[in-house]
C-alpha positions as CSV (number, residue, x, y, z in Angstrom):
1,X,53.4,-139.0,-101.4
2,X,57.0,-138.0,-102.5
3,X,56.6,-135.8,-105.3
4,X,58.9,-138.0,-108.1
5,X,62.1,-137.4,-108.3
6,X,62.0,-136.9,-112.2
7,X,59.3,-134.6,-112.9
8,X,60.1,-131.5,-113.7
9,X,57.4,-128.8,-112.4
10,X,57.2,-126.0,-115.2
11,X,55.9,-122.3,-115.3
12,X,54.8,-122.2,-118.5
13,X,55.0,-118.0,-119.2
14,X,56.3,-115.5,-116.9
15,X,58.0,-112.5,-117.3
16,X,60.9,-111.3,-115.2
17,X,63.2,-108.0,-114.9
18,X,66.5,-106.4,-114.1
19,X,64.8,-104.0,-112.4
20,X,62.4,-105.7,-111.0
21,X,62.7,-108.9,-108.3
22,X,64.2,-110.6,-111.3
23,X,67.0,-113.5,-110.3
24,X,65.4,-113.2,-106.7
25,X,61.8,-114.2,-108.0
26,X,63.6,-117.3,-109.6
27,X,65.1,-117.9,-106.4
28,X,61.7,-118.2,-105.0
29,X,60.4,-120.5,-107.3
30,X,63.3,-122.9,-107.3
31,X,63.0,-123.0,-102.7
32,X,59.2,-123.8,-103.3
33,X,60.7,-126.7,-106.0
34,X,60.2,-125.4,-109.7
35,X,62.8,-126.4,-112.1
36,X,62.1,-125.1,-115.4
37,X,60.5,-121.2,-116.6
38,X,59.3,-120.3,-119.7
39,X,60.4,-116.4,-120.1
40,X,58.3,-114.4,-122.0
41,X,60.1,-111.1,-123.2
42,X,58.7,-108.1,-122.4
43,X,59.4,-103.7,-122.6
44,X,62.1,-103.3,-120.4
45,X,62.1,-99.1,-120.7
46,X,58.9,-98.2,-119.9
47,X,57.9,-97.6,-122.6
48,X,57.4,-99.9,-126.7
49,X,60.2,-99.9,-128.5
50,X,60.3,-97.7,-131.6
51,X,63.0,-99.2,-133.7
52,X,64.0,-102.9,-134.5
53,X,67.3,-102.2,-132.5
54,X,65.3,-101.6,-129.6
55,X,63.5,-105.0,-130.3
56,X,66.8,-106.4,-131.1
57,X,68.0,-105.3,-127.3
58,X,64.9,-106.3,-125.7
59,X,65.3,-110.0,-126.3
60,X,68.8,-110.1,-125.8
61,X,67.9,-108.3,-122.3
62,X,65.5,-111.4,-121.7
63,X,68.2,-113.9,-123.0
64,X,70.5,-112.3,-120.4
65,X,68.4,-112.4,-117.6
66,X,67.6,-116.1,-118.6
67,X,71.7,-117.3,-118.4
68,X,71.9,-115.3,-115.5
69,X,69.5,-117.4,-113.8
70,X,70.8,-120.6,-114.8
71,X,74.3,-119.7,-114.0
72,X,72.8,-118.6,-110.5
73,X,69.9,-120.6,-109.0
74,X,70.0,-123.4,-111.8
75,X,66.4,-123.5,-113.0
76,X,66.1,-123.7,-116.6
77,X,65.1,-120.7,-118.8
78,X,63.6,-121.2,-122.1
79,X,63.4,-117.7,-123.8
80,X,59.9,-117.0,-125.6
81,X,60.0,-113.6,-127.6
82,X,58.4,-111.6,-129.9
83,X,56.7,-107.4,-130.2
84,X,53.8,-107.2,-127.4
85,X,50.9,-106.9,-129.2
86,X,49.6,-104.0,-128.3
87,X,52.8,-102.0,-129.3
88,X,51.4,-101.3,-132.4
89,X,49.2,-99.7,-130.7
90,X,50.7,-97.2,-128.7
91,X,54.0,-96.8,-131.2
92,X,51.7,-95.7,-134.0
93,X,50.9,-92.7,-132.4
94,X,54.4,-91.4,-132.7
95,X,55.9,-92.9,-136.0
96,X,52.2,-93.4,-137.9
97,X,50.7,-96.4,-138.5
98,X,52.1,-97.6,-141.6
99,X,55.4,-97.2,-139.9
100,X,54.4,-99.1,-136.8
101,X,53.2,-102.0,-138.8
102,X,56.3,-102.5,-140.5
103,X,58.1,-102.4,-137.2
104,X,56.1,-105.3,-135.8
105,X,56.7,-107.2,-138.9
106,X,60.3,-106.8,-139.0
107,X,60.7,-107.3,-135.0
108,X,58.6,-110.6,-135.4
109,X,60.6,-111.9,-138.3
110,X,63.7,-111.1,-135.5
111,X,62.2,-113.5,-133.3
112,X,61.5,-115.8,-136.2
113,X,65.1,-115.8,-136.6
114,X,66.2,-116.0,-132.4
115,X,64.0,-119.5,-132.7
116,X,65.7,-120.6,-135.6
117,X,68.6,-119.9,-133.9
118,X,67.8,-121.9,-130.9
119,X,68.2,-118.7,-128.3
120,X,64.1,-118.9,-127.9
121,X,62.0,-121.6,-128.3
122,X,58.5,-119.6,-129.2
123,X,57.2,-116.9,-130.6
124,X,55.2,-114.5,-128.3
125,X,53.0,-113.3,-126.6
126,X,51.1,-112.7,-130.3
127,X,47.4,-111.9,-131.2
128,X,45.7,-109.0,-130.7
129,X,44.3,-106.2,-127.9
130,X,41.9,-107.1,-125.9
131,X,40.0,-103.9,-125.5
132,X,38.7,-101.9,-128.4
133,X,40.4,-99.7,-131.1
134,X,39.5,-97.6,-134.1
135,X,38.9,-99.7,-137.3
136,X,42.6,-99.2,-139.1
137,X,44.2,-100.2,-136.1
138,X,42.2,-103.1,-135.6
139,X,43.3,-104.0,-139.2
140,X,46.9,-103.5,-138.9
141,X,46.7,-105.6,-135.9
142,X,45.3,-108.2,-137.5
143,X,47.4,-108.5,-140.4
144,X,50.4,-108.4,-137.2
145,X,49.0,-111.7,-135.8
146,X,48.4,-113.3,-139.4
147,X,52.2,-112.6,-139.9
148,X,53.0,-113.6,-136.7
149,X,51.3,-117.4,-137.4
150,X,53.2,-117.6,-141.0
151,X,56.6,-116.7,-138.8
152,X,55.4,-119.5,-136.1
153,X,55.3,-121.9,-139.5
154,X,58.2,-121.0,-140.9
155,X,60.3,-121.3,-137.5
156,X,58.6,-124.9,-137.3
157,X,57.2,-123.5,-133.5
158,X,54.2,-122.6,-131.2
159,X,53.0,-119.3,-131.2
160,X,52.2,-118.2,-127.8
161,X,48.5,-116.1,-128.0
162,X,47.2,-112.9,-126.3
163,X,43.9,-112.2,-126.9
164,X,40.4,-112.1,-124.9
165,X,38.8,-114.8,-123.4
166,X,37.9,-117.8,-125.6
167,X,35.0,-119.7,-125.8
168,X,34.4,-122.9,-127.6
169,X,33.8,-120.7,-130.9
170,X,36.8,-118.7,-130.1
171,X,38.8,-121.4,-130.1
172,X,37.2,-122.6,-133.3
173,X,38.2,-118.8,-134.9
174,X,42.1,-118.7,-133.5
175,X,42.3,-122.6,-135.1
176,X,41.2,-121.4,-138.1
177,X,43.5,-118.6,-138.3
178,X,46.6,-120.5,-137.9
179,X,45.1,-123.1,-140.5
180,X,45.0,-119.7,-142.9
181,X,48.4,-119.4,-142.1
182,X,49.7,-122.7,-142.7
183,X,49.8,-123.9,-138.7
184,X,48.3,-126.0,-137.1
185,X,46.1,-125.8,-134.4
186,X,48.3,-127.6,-131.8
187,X,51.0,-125.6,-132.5
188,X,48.9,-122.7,-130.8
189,X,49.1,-122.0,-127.2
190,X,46.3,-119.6,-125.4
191,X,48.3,-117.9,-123.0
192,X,46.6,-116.5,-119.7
193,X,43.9,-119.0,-120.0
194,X,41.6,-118.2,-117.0
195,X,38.4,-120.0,-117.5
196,X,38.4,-123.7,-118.2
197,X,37.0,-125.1,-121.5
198,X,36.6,-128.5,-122.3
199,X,39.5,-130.6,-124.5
200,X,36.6,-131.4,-126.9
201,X,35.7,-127.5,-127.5
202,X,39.4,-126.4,-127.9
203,X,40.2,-126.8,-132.0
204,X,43.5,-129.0,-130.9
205,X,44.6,-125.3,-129.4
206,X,46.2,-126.1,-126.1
207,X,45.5,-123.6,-123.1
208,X,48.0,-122.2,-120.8
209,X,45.7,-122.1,-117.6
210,X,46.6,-119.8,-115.0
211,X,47.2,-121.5,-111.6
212,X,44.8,-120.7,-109.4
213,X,43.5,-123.2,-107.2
214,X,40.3,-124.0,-108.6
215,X,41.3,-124.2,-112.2
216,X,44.2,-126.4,-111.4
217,X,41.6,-128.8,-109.9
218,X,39.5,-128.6,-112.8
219,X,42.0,-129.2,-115.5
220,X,44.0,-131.7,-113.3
221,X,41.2,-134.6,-115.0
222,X,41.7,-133.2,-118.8
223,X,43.7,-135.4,-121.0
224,X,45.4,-131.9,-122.6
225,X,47.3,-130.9,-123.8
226,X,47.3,-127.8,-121.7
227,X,49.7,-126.0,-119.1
228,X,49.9,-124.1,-116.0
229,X,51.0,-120.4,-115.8
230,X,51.7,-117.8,-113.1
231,X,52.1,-114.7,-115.7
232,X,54.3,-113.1,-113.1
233,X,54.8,-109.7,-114.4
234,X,57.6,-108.3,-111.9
235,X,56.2,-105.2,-111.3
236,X,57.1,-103.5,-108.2
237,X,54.1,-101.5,-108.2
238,X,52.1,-104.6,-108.5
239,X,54.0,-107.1,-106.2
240,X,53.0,-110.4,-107.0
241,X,51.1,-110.0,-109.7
242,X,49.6,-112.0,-111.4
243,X,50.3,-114.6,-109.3
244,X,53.4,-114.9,-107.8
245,X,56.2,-116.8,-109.4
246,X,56.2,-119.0,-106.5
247,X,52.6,-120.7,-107.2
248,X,53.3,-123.8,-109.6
249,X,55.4,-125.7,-107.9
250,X,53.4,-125.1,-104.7
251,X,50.4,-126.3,-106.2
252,X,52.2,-129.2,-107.6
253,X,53.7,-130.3,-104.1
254,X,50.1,-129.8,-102.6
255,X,48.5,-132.1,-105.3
256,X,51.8,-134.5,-104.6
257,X,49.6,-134.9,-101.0
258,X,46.7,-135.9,-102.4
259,X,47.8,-139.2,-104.1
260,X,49.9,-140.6,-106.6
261,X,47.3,-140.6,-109.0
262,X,47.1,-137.0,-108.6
263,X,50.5,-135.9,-108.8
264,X,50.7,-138.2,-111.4
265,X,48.4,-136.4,-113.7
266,X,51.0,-133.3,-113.5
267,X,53.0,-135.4,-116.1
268,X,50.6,-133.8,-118.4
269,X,51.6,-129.6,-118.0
270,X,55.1,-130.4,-117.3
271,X,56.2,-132.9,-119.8
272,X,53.6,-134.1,-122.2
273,X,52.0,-131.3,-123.6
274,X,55.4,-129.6,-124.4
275,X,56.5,-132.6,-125.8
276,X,53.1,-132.9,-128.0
277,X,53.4,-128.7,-128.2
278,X,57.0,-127.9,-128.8
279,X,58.6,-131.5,-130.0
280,X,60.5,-131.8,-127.4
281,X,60.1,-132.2,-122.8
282,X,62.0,-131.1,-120.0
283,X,63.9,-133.1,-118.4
284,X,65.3,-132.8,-114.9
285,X,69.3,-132.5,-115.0
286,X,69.5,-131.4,-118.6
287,X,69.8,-127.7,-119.1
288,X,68.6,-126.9,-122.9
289,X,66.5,-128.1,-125.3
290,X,67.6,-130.8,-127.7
């Protein structure tokens, strides 16, 4: 069927880079019929930034890169920024940990302050690594994503998770954090979802699945919420990774083919569960959020 003229078809976290494909990906994904990118933030350098002006600079490179597509191909960029969370990690190395855990509290209040601001509309990727580390660091990490939630409350916004895979009890443990914290479970997003879990054993946490054929067919019957990702990293030395930017709104226009009742169900990634997520949709024609 004709895939409906006013659905938007969404990547819900991707990253993207001056020196990478960049504008070019982007271009990509608006020929294969995407219309609106969230743009996670990432190190630009190389290398973790070490100061809060180097934070400071990393977003604003993401908000460029963001206009800059607008301006050029006209899909809409919402900005979604925060410290990586394992930059603790490697910055403690060189400035001590106590020094590195002061850094990603001060670079996550600046994104605190970019959503209040309205120049991003999320705060992340947050949480935690996902492979092991000495006890301190674990700690400090820790109290990095606790902060990280009460920033998410504060900026009345969704906090956008990193962390291993998540079971039904690992939902149950993230949900509980943010209620610690003062936010509430549907105001957390699991990024990089890649094994589907039930809508019943996710704690009103909403999973950003990764769109890979057989996944999208799964979640495609889940009332959500819950969107669809590429995490497109823009790494030349790992082209297309994770999955290319172009992948969404191909797997929208192939489950368009199916039926209406299908395609229909795409209302749920692309508009719904931002709308129940971030208090606001998409909407094709309009260029920001309200």
């Amino acid at each position: 069927m004709p895939f409906p003229s006013d659905l938007p078809v969404v990547d819900h976290h991707c990253h993207l880079s001056p020196t990478g494909e960049g504008v070019a990906a982007a271009r990509r994904f608006r020929s294969a019929g995407g219309t609106h990118l969230f743009l996670a933030t990432q190190n630009y350098t190389g290398r973790p930034p070490s100061s809060i002006a180097e934070y400071a600079e990393q977003f604003e490179v993401t908000e460029r890169l963001g206009r800059q597509i607008q301006d050029e191909v006209g899909v809409v960029v919402y900005s979604v920024v925060a410290p990586y969370p394992i930059d603790l990690v490697h910055v403690s190395s060189s400035i001590g940990l106590p020094a590195a855990l002061d850094l990603q509290r001060s670079a996550l209040d600046l994104a605190g302050r970019w959503v209040r601001e309205h120049r991003a509309v999320a705060i992340g990727e947050v949480g935690r690594p996902h492979f092991e580390v000495d006890a301190a660091t674990r700690a400090a990490c820790d109290e990095v994503f606790r902060h990280a939630l009460a920033v998410a409350r504060d900026s009345d916004c969704p906090a956008v998770v990193h962390c291993e895979d998540l079971d039904a009890g690992g939902y149950r443990a993230i949900a509980e954090l943010g209620r610690a914290a003062g936010l509430p479970a549907h105001r957390l997003i699991k990024h990089y979802a890649r094994h589907y879990v039930a809508e019943s054993d996710r704690a009103g946490i909403a999973p950003s699945f990764l769109a890979r054929r057989e996944l999208v067919d799964r979640a495609l019957a889940d009332p959500g919420p819950w969107f669809l990702e590429t995490d497109f990293l823009d790494d030349p030395a790992r082209p297309g990774a994770v999955l290319d930017l172009a992948t969404v709104p191909r797997r929208a226009r192939a489950i368009a083919e199916r039926s209406s009742g299908a395609v229909e169900q795409l209302r749920v990634p692309f508009v719904d569960a931002i709308r129940q997520v971030y208090g606001w949709a998409p909407e094709i024609g309009k260029g920001a959020r309200p």
